[in-house]
N, C-alpha and C positions, 0 to 999 in steps of 0.2 A: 594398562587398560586404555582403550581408543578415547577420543572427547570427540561426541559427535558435535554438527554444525546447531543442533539445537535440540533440544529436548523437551520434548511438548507434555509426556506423561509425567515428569516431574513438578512440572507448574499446577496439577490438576489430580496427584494423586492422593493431596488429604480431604479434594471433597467427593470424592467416588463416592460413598453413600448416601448424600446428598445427590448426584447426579443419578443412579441407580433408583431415587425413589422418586424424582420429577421425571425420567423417559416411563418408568412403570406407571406413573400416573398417566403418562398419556395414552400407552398401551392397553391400558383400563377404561379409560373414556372410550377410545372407536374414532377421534376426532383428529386425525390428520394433516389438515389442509384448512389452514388462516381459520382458526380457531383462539380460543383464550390464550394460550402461549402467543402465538402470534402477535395479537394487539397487546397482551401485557409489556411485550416486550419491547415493539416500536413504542409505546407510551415511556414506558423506561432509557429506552435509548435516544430520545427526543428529549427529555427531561435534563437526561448525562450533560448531551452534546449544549444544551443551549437552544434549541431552533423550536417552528415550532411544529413540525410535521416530519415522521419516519415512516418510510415502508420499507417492508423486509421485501426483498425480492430474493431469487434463486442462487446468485453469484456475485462477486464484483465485477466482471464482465457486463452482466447484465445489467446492473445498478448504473453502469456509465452508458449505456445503450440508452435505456428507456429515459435517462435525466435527460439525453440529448434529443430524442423523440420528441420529448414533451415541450425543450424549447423549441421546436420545428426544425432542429437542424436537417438538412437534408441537400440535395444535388444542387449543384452552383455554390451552395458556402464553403467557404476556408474554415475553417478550426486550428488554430496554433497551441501545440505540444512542443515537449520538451521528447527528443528521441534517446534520450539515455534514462529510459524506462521498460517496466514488460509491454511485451507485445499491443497488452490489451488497453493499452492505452490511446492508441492507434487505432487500435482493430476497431477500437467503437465505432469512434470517429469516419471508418472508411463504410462499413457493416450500414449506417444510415443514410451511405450517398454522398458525404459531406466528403472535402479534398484535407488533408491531413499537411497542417505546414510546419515543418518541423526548425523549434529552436535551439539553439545550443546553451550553456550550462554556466553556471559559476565553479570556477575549480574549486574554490574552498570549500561550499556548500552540496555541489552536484544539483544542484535544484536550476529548473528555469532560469536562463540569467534574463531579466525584465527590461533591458537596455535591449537587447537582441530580440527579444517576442514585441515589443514595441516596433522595430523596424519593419517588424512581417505583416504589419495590420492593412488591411486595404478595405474597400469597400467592400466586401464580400468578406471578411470575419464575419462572422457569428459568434466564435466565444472564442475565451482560452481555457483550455485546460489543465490546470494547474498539478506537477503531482507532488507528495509530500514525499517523498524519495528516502526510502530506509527508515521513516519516521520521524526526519526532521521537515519542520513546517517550510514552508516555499514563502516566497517575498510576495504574498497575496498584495499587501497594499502598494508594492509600490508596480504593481502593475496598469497599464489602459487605462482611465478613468470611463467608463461608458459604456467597455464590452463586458457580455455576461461573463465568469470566471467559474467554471466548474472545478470543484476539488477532487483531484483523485488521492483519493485519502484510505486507498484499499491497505498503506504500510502502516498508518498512523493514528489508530483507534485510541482516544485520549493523549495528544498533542497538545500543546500549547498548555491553558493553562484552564484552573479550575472557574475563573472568573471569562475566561475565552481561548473557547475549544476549537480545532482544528477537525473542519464539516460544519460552523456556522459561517466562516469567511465569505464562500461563495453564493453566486445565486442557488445553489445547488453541490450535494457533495453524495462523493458513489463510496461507500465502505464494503471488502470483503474479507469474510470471516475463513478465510482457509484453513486448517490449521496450524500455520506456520505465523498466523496473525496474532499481534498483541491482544487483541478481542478473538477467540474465534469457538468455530464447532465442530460438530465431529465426521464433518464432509465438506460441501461447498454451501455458503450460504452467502446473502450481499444485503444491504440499506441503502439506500436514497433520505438524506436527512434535507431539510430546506425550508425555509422562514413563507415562503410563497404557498398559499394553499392551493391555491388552483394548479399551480405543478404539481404538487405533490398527490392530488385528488386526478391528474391525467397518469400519471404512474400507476395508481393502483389499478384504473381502467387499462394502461397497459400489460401490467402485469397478468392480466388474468383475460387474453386473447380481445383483449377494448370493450371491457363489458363492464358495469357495475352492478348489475343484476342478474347475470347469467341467459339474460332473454334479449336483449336488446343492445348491438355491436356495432359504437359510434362510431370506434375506429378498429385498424387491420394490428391487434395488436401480438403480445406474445403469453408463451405457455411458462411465466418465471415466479414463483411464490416462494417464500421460505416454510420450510415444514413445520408441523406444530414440534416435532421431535427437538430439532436441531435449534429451535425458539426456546424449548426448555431447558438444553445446551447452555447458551445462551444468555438468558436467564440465571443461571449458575453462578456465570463466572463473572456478568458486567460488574457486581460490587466489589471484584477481587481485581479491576482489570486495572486501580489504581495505582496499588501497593506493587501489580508485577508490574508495571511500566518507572517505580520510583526502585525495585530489584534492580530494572537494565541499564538506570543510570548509573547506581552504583558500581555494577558492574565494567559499565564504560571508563570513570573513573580509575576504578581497578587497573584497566589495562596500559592508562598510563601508570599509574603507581608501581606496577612490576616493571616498567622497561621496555617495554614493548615501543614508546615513540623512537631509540635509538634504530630502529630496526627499518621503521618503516612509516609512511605520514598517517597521522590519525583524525576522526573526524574531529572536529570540534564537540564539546560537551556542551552546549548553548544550553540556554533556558527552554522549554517547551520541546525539546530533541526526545523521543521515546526508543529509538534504537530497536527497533523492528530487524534490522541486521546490524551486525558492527561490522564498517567493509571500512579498508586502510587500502592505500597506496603504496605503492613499491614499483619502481624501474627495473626492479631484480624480480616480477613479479614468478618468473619460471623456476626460478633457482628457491624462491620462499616457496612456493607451492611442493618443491618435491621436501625440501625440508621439513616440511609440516607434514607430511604423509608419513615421510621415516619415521615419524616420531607419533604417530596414532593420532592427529591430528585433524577433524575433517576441517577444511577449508573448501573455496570454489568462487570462481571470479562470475558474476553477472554483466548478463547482457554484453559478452566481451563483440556480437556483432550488432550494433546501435542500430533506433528502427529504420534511420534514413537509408543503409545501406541492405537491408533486408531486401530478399529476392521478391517479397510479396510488394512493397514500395519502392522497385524497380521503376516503375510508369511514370513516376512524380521527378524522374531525372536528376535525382543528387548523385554526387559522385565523391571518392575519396580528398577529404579537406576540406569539404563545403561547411564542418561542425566541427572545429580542430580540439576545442577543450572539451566536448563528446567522446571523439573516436580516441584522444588522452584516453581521461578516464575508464572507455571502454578497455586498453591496454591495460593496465596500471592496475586498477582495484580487487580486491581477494577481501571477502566476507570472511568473518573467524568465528570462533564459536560463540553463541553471547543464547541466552534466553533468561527470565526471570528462577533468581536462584543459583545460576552455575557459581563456583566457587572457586575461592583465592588460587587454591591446589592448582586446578585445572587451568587457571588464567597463567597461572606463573611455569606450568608446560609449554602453553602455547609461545611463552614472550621467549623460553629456554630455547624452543623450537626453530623461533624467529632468529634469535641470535648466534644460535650455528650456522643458518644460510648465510648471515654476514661473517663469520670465521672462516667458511669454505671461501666466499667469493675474497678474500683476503688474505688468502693460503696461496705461495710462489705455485 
């Protein structure tokens, strides 16, 4: 039998009748749009995080858009990113006018290296954007003292720790609910969490085309709410989202304990790490990937072309080796299977898996 790269129906198939009777409640109301699920939920998920203002917005796409609206970012600023992330990390960043400067990495971590996003500061930053990369927390503190620090924390929905959560860190932090996310729902949903209320009070005006009234339109905003459906989603599962984030460490662990580091580098297990993917290293990254397919397998390398060499950040003139521990990493990494729940059985195929590609590459 195959192991897919993650399995979403299993983390959520013993509260189905729970879930079945909060969308039928909403279906029963008539009330769809930023209603009681809505607020119950930002008030719950503001609560979770620590902070003291949430709005659900439509995506995490949009969640990093409108955070960046709201601090003015716009034409003439820099913004420094880290380019060994999703597109939409960037994409915000560019989507508001703002110039996207991209930093290179920690190889141990993958995360922002803060030695390097320091170099890139000029007069014209505006922020940094921070991302929690696979779900381990990013070097927030030992970042800039001065510039704003957005979290993009779309992989890392309860991070760090219960006393300090990952999305209180920054001036501002974007959470998305995909479903492939440690928190998520049953489409695309996004948060904007944040301690500043007048941010967080321009978000909801942007969210809903810059209006707080429906009469009266300060600013040019956008058409991004989260539904009352996908809030009751939501709702479901934030009280479970601990226990499966404390599943994916176990899990991590696991993969050393079968063997799996013989094979190939693993992340580290750190404190506050929630494993939103489990992605390893390998210089054999071709010969492991066909290995693990022979073998029913799913695996899959991200981001193998990093944002700075993207055809769409063409303009901004990077070229190959401008980001050497990046475009590494971008070679090297293969995500394996990991969600909360998968088991020993299935870890111990994957590490079986892994250790044929080294028998083959080891065969006269």
């Amino acid at each position: 039998m195959s192991i897919p790269l993650t399995d979403v129906r299993a983390q959520y198939a013993s509260l189905e009748a729970e879930l079945h009777a909060r969308i039928a409640s909403v279906v029963d109301s008539g009330h769809f749009i930023l209603g009681p699920n809505v607020r119950g939920f930002e008030q719950e998920a503001a609560r979770y995080l620590g902070v003291e203002a949430a709005v659900g917005v439509a995506n995490g796409t949009d969640a990093l858009i409108l955070t960046l609206e709201a601090l003015g970012a716009g034409p003439g600023d820099e913004v420094i990113c880290p380019a060994f992330t999703f597109f939409a990390t960037a994409e915000a960043i560019a989507r508001v006018g703002a110039t996207p400067i991209f930093c290179d990495i920690e190889p141990e971590t993958l995360n922002l290296d803060p030695v390097d996003a320091a170099r890139r500061v000029t007069s014209q930053t505006k922020a940094i954007v921070a991302v929690h990369l696979f779900g381990r927390p990013a070097p927030i503190s030992a970042l800039p003292a001065g510039i704003p620090v957005v979290e993009d924390a779309a992989q890392a929905f309860g991070a760090g720790s219960a006393q300090s959560r990952a999305g209180s860190w920054g001036v501002a932090a974007a959470f998305s609910f995909f479903p492939t996310k440690n928190l998520f729902c049953f489409g695309d949903g996004g948060l904007v969490a944040t301690d500043d209320l007048e941010l967080a009070d321009r978000v909801r005006a942007l969210r809903f085309h810059g209006s707080t009234d429906k009469e009266t339109f300060g600013l040019v905003g956008h058409n991004s709410r989260l539904d009352e459906i996908q809030a009751a989603v939501l709702r479901t599962f934030l009280p479970h989202v601990d226990d499966w984030n404390g599943l994916r460490r176990e899990a991590a662990l696991r993969y050393e304990e079968v063997g799996l580091g013989r094979v190939c580098q693993l992340p580290r297990s750190e404190a506050g790490h929630v494993f939103q993917l489990y992605v390893v290293r390998s210089r054999e990254r071709d010969r492991l990937l066909r290995s693990l397919a022979s073998a029913g397998v799913a695996a899959r390398p991200y981001y193998r072309t990093p944002l700075h060499l993207q055809p769409a950040f063409a303009y901004l003139g990077y070229t190959e080796g401008s980001l050497p521990e990046t475009e590494r990493a971008a070679s090297e990494n293969v995500a394996l299977p990991m969600w909360a729940g998968i088991g020993r059985a299935d870890q111990e195929k994957v590490a079986a898996a892994g250790r044929a590609a080294v028998v083959v590459e080891a065969s006269p």
